[in-house]
C-alpha positions in Angstrom: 0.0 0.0 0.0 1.3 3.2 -1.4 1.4 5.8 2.1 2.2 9.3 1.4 4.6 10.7 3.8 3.6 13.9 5.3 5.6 16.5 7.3 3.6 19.6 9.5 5.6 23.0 9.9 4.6 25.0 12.2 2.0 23.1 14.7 0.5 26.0 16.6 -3.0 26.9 16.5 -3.9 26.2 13.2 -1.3 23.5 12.6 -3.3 21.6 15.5 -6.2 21.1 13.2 -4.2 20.0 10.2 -2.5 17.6 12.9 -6.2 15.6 13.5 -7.3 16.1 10.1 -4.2 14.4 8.7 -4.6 11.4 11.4 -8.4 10.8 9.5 -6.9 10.7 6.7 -6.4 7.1 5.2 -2.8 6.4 3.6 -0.7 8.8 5.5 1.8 8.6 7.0 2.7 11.5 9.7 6.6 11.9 9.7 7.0 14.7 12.1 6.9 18.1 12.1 9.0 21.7 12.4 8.6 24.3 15.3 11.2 26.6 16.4 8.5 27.2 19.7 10.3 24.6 22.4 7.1 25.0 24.9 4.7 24.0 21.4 6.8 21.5 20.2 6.9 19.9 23.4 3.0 19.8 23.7 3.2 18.2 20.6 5.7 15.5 21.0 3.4 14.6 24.0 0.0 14.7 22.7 0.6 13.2 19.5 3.7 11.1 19.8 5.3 12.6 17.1 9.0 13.4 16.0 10.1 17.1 16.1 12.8 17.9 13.5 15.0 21.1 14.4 16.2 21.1 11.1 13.8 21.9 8.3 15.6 20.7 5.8 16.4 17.1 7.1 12.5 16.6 7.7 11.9 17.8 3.8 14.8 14.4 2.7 11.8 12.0 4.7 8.9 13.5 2.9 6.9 13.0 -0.3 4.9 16.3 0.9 5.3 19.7 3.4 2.4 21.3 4.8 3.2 24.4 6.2 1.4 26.2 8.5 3.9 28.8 9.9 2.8 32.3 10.6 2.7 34.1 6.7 6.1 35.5 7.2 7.5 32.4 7.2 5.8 30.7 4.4 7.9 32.1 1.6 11.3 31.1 2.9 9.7 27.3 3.8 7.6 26.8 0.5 10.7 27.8 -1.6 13.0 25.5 0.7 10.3 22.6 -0.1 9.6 23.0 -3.9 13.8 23.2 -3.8 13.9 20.1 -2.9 11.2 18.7 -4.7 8.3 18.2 -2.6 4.8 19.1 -3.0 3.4 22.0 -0.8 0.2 22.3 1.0 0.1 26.0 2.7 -2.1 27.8 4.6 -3.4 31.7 3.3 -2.1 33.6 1.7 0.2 32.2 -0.4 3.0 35.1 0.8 3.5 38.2 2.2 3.7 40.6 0.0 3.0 39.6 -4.4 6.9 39.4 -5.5 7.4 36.1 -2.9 3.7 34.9 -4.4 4.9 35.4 -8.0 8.4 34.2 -7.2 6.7 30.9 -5.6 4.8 30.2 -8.7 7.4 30.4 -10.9 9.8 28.1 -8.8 6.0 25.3 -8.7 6.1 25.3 -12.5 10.2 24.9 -12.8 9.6 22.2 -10.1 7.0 20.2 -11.5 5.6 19.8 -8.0 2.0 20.2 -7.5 1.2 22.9 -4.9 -1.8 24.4 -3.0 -3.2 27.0 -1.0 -5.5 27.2 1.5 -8.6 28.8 0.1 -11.0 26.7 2.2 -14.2 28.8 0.7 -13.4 27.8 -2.4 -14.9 24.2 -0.6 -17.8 26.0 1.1 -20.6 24.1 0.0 -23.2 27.3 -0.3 -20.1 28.4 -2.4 -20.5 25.3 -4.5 -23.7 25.0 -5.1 -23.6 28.8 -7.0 -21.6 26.7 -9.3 -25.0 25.7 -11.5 -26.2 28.5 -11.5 -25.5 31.3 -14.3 -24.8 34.0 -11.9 -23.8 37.6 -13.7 -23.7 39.9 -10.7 -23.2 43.6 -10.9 -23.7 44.4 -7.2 -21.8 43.2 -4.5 -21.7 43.7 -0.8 -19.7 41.6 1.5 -19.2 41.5 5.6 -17.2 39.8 7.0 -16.2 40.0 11.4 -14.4 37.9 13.1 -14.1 38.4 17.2 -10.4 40.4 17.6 -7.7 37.6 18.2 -3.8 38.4 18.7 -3.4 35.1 16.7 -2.2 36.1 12.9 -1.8 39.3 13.5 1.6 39.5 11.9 -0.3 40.3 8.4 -3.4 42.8 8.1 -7.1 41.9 8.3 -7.2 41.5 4.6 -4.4 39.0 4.1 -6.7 37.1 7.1 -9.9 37.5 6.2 -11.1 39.9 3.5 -8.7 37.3 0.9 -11.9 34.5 1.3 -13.9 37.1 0.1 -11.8 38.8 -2.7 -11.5 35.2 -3.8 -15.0 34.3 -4.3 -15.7 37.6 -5.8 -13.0 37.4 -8.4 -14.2 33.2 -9.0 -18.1 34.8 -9.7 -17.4 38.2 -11.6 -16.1 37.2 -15.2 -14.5 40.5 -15.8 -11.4 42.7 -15.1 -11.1 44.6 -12.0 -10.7 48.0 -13.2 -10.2 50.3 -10.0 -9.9 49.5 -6.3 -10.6 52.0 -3.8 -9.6 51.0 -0.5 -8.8 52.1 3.4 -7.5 50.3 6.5 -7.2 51.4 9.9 -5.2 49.7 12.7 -6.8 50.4 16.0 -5.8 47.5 17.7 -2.5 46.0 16.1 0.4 47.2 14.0 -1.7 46.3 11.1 -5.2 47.4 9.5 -7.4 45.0 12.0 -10.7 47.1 10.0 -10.8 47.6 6.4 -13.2 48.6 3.7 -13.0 48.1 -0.1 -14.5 49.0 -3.2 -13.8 47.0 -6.6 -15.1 48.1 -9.8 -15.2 45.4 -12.3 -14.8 46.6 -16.9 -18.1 45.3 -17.0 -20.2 47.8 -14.5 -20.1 45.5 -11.6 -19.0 46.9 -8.2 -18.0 45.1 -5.0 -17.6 46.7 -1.5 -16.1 44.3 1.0 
């Protein structure tokens, strides 16, 4: 039986999650995983009697497959490090921090010939899905989206966390070429914009305020 050999970086919050998803999974096989946090990783070894690796790279020569879900600062350095040495990538959003790593990562994916993806988990949202069947042509769209204030992922701004689901789906339903954005962010409790708001206008008259 073929088992595809899986290694977690970064097994904080989120990378809890993708820790019992991956042990539902049939024909996986959990190497270990990649944490510079000593008090994490330690909770982890524990809990879920797995290997911590200190060296990323060493836990990329086990693998057929990295998922990383680091903080977003760290993604581009760890996805480039995997697709480098051939592996395929599962990463959490957004893809990087800023649109040069983003480009530069899918460059290095087609060079590579390794298959990689991103976390768009709307993109799965089954009211999402079901819009599918339907010949949808809208030309007005308004879009809210709150989430209780958490320190956790603060390290990018409220639209790299959240408003990306949303400029995702919009940008999947409007079959037309954004042709001005009109935005403002404020950060009132972070470093960041923790509030933002939006406007996209699409060529073909439709307009989107997230």
């Amino acid at each position: 039986i073929f088992m595809l050999r899986i290694g977690i970086f970064g097994v904080g919050h989120l990378g809890k999650f993708h820790l019992n998803n991956w042990k539902e999974i049939a024909g996986i096989e959990l190497v270990g995983f990649y944490d510079p946090n000593d008090e994490i990783a330690l909770e982890v070894m524990e809990k879920y009697q797995l290997k911590r690796y200190t060296d990323p790279e060493e836990l990329l020569s086990l693998i057929d497959a990295a998922d990383i879900v680091a903080p977003t600062n760290y993604h581009f350095e760890l996805c480039q490090l995997a697709i480098r040495n051939g592996k395929h990538v599962f990463v959490e959003k957004p893809l990087a921090n800023t649109m040069d790593e983003a480009r530069e990562l899918v460059k290095l994916v087609k060079e590579s010939n390794v298959k990689m993806q991103v976390g768009h988990v709307e993109r799965f949202n089954p009211a999402f899905l079901a819009t599918k069947n339907l010949s949808l042509n809208p030309m007005f769209i308004e879009v809210h989206r709150l989430a209780e204030f958490n320190p956790r992922g603060t390290e990018v701004s409220v639209i790299l966390d959240l408003m990306i689901h949303d400029i995702d789906i919009i940008l999947n339903m409007v079959k037309s070429e954004v042709k001005n954005i009109s935005a403002s962010g404020v950060a009132v409790m972070t470093d960041t914009p923790d509030i933002a708001n939006v406007r996209i206008e699409f060529n073909n008259g439709c307009v989107a305020n997230l």
